[in-house]
ZAFIVEX-846518 format. One record per residue (C-alpha): residue in one letter; y, z, x. Coordinates in steps of 0.1 Angstrom, whole numbers, plus 2048, in hexadecimal, padded with zeros to 3 digits. Layout:
# residues N
AYZX;...
END
This chain:
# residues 109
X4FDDDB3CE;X508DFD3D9;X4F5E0A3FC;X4E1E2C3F6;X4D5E2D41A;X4C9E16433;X4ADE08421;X4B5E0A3F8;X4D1DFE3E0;X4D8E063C3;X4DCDE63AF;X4ECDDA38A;X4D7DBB37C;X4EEDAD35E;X4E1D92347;X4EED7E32B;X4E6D99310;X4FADB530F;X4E7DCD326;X4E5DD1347;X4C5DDD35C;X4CBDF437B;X4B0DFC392;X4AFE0D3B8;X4A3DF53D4;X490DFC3EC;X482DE840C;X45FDEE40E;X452DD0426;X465DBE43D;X451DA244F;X466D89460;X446D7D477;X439D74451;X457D6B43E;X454D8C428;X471DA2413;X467DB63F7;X479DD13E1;X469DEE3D3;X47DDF63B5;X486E1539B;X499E1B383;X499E05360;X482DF0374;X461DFC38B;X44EDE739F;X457DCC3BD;X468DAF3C6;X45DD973E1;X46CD7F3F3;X455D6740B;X465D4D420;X44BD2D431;X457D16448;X44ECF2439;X454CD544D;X477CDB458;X482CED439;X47DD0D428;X46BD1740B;X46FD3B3F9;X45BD493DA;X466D643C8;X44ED783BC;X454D983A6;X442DB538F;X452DD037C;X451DE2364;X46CDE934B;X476E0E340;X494E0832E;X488E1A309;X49ADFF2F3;X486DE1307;X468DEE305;X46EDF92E0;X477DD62D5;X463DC52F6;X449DB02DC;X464DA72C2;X480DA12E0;X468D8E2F8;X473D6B2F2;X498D792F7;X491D8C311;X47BD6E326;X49BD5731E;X4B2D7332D;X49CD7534A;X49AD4F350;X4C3D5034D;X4C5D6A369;X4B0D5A37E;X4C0D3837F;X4E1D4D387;X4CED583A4;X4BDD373AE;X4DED293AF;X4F3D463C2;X4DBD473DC;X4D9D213DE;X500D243E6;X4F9D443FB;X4E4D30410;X4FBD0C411;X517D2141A;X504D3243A;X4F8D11448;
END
């Protein structure tokens, strides 16, 4: 990630198949009373990320919640024929990110 200012990044999402998605983040809500952090994005993706946090019996449970759009022309071109690919790319990336914030998070406590 590379700062723009004190509230947006721009950042580089790269994936198994060989393209790489880069979007500008920005924070939109910040609610630590209710365990909120979400994203407003642009770039080759538009929408939000959200991040909510709930307490649940001495641990702590986050969903990940996210909608975009995507406006890279070659993805939406081939976005029908490419859509198992590109749900099996998704999945990929997401692991990768279950388990680097898992670490992210054992190395902190």
């Amino acid at each position: 990630m590379r700062q723009v200012d004190g509230e947006s990044g721009e950042l580089r999402f790269r994936s198994f198949l060989p393209y790489s998605l880069r979007v500008v983040g920005r924070e939109v809500r910040r609610d630590p009373a209710d365990g909120v952090l979400e994203l407003g994005m642009r770039g080759d993706l538009v929408g939000f990320a959200r991040f909510t946090v709930v307490g649940d019996g001495g641990r702590a449970r986050a969903l990940f919640e996210q909608e975009v759009e995507v406006t890279v022309p070659f993805m939406r071109v081939f976005g029908v024929v490419g859509r198992p690919f590109f749900r099996a790319n998704h999945a990929w990336m997401m692991r990768g990110g279950r388990r680097g914030l898992r670490q992210a998070l054992r190395e902190r406590v």
